[in-house]
Gaussian input, Z-matrix of N, CA and C with variables (Angstrom, degrees):
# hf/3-21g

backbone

0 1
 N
 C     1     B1
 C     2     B2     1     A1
 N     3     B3     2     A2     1     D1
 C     4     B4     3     A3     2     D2
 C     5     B5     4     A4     3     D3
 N     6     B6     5     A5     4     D4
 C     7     B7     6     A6     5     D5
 C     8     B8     7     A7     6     D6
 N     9     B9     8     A8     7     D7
 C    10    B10     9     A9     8     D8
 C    11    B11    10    A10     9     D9
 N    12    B12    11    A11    10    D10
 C    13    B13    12    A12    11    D11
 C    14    B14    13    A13    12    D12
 N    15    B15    14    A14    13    D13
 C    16    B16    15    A15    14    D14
 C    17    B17    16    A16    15    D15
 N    18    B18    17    A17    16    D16
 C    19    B19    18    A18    17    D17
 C    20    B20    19    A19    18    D18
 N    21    B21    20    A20    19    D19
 C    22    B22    21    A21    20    D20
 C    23    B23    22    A22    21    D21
 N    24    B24    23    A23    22    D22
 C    25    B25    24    A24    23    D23
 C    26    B26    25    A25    24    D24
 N    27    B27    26    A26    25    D25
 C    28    B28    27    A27    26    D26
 C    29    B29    28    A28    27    D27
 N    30    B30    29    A29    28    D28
 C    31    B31    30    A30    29    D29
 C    32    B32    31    A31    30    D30
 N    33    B33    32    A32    31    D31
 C    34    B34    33    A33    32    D32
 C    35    B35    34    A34    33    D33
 N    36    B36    35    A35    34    D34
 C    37    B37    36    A36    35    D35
 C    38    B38    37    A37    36    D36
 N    39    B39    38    A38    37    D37
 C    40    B40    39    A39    38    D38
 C    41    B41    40    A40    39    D39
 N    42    B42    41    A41    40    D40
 C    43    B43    42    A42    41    D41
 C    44    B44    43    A43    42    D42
 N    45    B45    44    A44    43    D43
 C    46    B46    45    A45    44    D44
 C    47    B47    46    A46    45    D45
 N    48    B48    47    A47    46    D46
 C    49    B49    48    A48    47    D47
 C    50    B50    49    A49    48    D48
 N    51    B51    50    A50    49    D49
 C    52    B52    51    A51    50    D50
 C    53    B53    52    A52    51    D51
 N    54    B54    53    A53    52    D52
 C    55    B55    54    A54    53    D53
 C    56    B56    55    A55    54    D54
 N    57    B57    56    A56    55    D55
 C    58    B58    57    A57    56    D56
 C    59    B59    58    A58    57    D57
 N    60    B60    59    A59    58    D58
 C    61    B61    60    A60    59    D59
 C    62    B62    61    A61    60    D60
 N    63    B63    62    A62    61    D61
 C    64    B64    63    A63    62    D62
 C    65    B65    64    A64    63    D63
 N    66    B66    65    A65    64    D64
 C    67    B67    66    A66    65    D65
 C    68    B68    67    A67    66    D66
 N    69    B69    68    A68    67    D67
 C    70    B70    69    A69    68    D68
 C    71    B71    70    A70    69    D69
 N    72    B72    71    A71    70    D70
 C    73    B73    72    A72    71    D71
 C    74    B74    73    A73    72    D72
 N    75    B75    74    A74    73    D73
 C    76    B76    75    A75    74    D74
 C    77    B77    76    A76    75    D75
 N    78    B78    77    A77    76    D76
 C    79    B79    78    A78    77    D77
 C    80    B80    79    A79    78    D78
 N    81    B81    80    A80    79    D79
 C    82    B82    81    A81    80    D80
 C    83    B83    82    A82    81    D81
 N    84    B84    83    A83    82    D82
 C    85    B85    84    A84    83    D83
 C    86    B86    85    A85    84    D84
 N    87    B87    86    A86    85    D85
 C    88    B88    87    A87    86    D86
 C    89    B89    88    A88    87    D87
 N    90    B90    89    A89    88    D88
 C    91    B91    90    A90    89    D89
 C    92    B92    91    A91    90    D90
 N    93    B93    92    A92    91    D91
 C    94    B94    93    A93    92    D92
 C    95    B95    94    A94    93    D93
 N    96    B96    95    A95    94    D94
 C    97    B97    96    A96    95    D95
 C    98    B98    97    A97    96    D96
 N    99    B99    98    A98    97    D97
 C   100   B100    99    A99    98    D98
 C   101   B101   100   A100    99    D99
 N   102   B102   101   A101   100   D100
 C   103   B103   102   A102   101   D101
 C   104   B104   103   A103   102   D102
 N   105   B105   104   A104   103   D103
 C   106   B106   105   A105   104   D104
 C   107   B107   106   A106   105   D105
 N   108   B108   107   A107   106   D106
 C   109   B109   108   A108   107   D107
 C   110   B110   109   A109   108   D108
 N   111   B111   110   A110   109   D109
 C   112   B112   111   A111   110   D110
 C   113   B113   112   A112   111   D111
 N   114   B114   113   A113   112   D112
 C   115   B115   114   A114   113   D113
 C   116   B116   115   A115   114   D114
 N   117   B117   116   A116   115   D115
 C   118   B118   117   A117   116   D116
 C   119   B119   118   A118   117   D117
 N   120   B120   119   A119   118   D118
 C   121   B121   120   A120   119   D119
 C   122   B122   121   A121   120   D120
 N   123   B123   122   A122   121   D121
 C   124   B124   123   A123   122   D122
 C   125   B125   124   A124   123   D123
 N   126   B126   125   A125   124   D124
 C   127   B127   126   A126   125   D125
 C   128   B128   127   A127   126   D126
 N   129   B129   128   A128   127   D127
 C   130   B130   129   A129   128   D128
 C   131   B131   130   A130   129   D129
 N   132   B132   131   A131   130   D130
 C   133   B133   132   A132   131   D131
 C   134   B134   133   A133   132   D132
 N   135   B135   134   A134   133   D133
 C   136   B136   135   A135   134   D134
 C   137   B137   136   A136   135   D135
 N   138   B138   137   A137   136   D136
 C   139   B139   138   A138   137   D137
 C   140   B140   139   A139   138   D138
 N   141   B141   140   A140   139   D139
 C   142   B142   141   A141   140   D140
 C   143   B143   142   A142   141   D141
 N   144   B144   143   A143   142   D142
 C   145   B145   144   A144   143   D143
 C   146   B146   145   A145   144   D144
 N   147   B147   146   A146   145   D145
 C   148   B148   147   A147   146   D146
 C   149   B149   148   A148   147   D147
 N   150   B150   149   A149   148   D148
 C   151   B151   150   A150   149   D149
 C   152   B152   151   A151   150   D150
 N   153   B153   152   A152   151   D151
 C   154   B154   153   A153   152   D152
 C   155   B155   154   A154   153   D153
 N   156   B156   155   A155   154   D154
 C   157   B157   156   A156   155   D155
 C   158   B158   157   A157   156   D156
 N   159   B159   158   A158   157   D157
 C   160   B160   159   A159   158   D158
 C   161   B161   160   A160   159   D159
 N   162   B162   161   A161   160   D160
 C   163   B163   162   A162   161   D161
 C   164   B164   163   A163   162   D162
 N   165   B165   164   A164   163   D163
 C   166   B166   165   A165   164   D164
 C   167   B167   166   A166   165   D165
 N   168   B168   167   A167   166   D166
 C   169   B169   168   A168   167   D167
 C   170   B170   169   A169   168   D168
 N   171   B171   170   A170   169   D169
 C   172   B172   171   A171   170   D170
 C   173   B173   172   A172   171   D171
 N   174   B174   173   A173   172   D172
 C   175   B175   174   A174   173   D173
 C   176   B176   175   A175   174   D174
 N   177   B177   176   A176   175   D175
 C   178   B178   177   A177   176   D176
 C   179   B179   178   A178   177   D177
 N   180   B180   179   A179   178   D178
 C   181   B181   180   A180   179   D179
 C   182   B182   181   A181   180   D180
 N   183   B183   182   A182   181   D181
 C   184   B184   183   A183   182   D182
 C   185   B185   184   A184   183   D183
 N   186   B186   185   A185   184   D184
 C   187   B187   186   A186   185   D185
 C   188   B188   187   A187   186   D186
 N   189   B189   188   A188   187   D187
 C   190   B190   189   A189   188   D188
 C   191   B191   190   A190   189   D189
 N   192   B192   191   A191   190   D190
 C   193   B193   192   A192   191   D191
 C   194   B194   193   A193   192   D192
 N   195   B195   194   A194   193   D193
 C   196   B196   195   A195   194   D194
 C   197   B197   196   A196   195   D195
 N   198   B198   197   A197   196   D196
 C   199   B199   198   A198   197   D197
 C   200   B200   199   A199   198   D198
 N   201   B201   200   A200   199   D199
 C   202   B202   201   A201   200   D200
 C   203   B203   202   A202   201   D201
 N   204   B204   203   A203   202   D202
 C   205   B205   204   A204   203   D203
 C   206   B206   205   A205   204   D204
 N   207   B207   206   A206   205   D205
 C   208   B208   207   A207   206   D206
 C   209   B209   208   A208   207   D207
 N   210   B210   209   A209   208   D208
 C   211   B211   210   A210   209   D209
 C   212   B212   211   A211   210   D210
 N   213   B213   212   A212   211   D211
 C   214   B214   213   A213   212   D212
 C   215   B215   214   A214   213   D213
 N   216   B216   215   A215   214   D214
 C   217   B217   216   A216   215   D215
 C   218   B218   217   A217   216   D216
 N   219   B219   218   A218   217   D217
 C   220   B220   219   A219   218   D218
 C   221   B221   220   A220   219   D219
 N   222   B222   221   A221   220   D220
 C   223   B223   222   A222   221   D221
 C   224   B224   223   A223   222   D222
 N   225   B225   224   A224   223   D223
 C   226   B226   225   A225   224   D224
 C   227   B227   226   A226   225   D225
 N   228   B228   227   A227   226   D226
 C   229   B229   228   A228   227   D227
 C   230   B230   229   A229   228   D228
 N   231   B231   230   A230   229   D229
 C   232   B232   231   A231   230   D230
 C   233   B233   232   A232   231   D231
 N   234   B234   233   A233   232   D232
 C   235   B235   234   A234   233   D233
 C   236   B236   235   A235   234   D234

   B1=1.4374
   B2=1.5314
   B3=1.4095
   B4=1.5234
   B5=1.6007
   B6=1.4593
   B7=1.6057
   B8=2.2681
   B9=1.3817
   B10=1.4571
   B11=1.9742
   B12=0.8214
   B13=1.4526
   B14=1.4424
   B15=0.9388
   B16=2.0249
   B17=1.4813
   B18=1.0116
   B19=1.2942
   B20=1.9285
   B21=1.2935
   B22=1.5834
   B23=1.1364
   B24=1.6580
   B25=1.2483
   B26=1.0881
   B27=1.6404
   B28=1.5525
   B29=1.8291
   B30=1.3268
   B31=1.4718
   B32=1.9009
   B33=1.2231
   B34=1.9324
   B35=1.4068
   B36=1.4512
   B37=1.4304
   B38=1.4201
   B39=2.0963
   B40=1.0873
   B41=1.5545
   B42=1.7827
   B43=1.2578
   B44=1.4573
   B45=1.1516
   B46=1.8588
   B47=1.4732
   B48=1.6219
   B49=1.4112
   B50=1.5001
   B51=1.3282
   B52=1.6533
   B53=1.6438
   B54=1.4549
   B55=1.5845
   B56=1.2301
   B57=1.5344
   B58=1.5102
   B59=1.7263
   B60=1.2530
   B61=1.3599
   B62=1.6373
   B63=0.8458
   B64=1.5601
   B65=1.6057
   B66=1.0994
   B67=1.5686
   B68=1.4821
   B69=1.5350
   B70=1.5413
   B71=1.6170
   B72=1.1968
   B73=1.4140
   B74=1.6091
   B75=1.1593
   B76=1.3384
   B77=1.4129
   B78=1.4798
   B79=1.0526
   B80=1.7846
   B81=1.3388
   B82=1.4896
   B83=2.0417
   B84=1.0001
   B85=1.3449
   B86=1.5070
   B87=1.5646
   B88=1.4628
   B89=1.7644
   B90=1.6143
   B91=1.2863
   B92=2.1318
   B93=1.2247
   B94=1.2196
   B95=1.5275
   B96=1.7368
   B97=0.9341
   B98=1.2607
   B99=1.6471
   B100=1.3301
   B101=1.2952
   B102=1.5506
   B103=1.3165
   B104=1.8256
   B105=1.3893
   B106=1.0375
   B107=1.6405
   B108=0.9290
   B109=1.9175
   B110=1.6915
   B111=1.6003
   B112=1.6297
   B113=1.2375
   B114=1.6656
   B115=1.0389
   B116=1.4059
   B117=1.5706
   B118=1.6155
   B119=1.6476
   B120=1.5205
   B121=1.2654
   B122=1.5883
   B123=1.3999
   B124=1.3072
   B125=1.7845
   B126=1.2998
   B127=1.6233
   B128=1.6281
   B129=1.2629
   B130=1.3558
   B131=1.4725
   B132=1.5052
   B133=1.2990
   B134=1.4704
   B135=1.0458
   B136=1.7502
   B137=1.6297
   B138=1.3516
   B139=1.6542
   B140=1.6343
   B141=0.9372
   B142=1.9794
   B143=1.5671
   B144=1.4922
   B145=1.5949
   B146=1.1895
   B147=1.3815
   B148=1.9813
   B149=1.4336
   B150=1.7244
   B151=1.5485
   B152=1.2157
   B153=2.4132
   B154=1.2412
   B155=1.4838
   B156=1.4354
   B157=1.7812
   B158=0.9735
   B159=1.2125
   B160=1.5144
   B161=1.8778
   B162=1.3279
   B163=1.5315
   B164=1.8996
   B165=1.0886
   B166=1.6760
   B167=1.6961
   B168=1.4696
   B169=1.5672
   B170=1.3865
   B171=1.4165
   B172=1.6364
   B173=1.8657
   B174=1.0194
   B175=1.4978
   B176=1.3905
   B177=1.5242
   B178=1.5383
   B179=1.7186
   B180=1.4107
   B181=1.4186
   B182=1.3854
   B183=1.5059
   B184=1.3368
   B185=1.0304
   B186=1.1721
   B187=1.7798
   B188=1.2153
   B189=1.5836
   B190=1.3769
   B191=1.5779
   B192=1.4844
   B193=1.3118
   B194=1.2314
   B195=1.2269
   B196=1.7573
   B197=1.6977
   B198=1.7907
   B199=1.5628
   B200=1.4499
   B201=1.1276
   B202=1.6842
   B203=1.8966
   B204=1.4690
   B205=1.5753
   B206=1.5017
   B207=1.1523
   B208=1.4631
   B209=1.4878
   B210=1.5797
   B211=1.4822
   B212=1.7900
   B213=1.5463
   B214=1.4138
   B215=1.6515
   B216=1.4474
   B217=1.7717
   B218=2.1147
   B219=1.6479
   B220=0.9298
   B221=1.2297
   B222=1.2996
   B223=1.3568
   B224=1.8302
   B225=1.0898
   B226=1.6341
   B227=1.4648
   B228=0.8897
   B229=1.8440
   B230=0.9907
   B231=1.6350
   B232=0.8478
   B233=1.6957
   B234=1.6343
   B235=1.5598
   B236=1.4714
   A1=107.62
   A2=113.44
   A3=104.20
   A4=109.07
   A5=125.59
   A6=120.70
   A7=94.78
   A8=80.94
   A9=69.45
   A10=88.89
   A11=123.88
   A12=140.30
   A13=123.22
   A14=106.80
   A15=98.70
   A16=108.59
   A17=118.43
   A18=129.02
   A19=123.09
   A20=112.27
   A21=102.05
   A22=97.62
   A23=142.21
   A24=177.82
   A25=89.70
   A26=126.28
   A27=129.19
   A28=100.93
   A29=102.59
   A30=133.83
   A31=128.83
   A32=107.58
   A33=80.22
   A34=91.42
   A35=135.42
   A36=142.00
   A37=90.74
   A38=102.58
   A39=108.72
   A40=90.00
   A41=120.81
   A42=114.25
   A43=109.52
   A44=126.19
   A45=138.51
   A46=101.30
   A47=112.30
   A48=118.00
   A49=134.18
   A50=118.57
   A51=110.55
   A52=101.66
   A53=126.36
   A54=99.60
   A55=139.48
   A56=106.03
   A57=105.60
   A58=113.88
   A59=131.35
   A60=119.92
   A61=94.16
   A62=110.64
   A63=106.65
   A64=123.32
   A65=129.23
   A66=153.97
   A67=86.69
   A68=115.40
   A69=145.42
   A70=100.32
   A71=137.64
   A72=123.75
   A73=128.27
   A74=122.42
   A75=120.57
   A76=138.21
   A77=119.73
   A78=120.54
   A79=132.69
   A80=127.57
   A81=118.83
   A82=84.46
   A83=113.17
   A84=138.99
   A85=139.70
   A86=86.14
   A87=106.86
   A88=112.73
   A89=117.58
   A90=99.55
   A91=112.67
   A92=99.91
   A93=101.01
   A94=117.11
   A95=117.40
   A96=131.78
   A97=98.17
   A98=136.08
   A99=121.09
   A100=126.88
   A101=123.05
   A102=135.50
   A103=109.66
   A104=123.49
   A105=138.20
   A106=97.67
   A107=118.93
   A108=127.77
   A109=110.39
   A110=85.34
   A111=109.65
   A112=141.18
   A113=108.31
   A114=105.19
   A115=137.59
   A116=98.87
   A117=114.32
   A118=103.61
   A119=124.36
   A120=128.06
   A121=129.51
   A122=117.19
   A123=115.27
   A124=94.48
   A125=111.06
   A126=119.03
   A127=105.53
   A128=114.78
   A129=119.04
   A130=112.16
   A131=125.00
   A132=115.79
   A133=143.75
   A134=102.20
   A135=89.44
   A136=98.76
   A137=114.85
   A138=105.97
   A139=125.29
   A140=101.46
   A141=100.14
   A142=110.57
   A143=112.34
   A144=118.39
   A145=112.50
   A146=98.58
   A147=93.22
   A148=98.69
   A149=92.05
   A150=100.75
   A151=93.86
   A152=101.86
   A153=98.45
   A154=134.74
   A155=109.33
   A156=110.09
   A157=104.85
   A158=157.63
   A159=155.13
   A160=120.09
   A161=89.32
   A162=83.01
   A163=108.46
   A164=94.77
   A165=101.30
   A166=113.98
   A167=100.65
   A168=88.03
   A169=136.71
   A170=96.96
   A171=110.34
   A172=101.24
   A173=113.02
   A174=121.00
   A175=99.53
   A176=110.84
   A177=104.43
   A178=121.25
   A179=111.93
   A180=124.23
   A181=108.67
   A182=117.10
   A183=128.26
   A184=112.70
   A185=137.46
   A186=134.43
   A187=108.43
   A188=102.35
   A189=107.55
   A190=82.08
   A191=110.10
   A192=106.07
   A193=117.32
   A194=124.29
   A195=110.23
   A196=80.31
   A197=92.22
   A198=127.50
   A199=131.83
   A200=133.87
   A201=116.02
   A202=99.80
   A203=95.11
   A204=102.89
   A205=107.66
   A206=123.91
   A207=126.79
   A208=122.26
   A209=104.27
   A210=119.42
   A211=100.29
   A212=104.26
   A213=98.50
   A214=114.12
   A215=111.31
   A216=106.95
   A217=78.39
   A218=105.92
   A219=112.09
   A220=118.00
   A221=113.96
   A222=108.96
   A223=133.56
   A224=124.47
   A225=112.09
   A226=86.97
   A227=143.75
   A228=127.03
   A229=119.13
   A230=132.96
   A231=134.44
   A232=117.73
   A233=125.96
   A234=116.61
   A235=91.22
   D1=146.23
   D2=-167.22
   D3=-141.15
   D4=97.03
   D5=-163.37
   D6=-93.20
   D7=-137.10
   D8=-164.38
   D9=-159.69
   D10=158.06
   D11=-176.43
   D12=-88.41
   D13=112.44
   D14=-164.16
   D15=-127.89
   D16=146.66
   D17=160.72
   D18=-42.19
   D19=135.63
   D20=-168.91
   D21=-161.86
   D22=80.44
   D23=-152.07
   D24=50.64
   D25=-98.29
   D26=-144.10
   D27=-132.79
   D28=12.32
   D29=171.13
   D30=-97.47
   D31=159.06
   D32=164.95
   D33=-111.73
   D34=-155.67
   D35=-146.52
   D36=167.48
   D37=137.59
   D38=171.62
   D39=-130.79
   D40=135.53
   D41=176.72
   D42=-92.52
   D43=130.41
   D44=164.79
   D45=-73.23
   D46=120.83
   D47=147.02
   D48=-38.05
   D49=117.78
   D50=-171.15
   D51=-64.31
   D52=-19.24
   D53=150.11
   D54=-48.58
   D55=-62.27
   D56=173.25
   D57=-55.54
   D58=-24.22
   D59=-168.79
   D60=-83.50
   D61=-45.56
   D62=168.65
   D63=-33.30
   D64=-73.10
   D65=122.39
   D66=26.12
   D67=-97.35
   D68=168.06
   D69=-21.23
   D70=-33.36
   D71=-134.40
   D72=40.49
   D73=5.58
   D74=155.65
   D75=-66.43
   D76=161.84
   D77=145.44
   D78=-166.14
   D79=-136.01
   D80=-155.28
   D81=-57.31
   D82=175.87
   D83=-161.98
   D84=13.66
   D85=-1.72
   D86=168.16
   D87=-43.09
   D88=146.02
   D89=-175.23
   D90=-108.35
   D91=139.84
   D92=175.63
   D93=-120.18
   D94=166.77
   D95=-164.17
   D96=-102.53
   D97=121.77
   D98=142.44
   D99=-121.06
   D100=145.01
   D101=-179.20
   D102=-141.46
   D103=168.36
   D104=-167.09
   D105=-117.48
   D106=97.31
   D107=152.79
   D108=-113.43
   D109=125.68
   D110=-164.36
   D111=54.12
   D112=36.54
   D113=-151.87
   D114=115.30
   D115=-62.81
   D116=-169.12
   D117=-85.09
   D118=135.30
   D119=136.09
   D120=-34.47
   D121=96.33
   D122=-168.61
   D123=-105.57
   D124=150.07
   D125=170.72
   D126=-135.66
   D127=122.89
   D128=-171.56
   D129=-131.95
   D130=100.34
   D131=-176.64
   D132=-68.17
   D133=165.72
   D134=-146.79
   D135=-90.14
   D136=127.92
   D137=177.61
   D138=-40.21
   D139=128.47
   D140=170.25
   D141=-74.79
   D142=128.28
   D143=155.29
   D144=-49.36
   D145=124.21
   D146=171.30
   D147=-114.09
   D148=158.04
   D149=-174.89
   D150=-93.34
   D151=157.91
   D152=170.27
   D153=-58.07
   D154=-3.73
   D155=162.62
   D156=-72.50
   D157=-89.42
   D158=167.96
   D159=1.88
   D160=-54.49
   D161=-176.11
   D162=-80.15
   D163=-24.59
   D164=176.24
   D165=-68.85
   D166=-38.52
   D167=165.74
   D168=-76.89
   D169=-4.87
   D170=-171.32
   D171=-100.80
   D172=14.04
   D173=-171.23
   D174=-98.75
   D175=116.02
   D176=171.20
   D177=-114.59
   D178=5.99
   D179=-172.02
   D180=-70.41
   D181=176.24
   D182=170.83
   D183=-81.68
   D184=151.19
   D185=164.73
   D186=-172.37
   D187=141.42
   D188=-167.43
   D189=-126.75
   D190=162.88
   D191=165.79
   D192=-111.02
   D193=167.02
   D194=174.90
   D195=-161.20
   D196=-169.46
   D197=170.23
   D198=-76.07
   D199=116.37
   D200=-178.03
   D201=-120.68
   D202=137.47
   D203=174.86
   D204=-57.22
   D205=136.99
   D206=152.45
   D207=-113.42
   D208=33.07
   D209=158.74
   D210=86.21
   D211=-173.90
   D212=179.04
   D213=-89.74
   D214=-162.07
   D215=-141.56
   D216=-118.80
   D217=126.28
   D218=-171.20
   D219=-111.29
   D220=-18.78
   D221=149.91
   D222=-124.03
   D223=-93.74
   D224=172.54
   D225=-118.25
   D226=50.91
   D227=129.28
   D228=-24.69
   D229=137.89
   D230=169.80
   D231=-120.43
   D232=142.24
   D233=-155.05
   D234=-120.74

């Protein structure tokens, strides 16, 4: 796919196809990384924080919870 470089106030601007951002899972304000290795313009988006709702819904394993020893009490702990 091949866009083209444009002027964008006192900046230039390259527009991304809403296919390819799709692709990406990105979109408008999402933040990305860019740097130049070898030459090439690379753009690499920046992971999103997910909330602990998010990652909890995406959890499909078993889990049970229980108790684990953390040995005996070495100094004045109190139980």
């Amino acid at each position: 796919m091949y866009t083209t470089i444009q002027k964008w106030g006192n900046s230039q601007a390259v527009r991304i196809p809403k296919a390819i951002l799709e692709m990406l899972e990105i979109g408008e304000n999402d933040k990305v990384e860019m740097k130049v290795h070898d030459g090439n313009l690379v753009i690499i988006p920046v992971k999103k924080h997910k909330t602990l709702k998010e990652r909890i819904a995406e959890y499909e394993g078993d889990y049970q919870c229980g108790e684990w020893d953390t040995g005996k009490p070495k100094g004045k702990e109190e139980f």
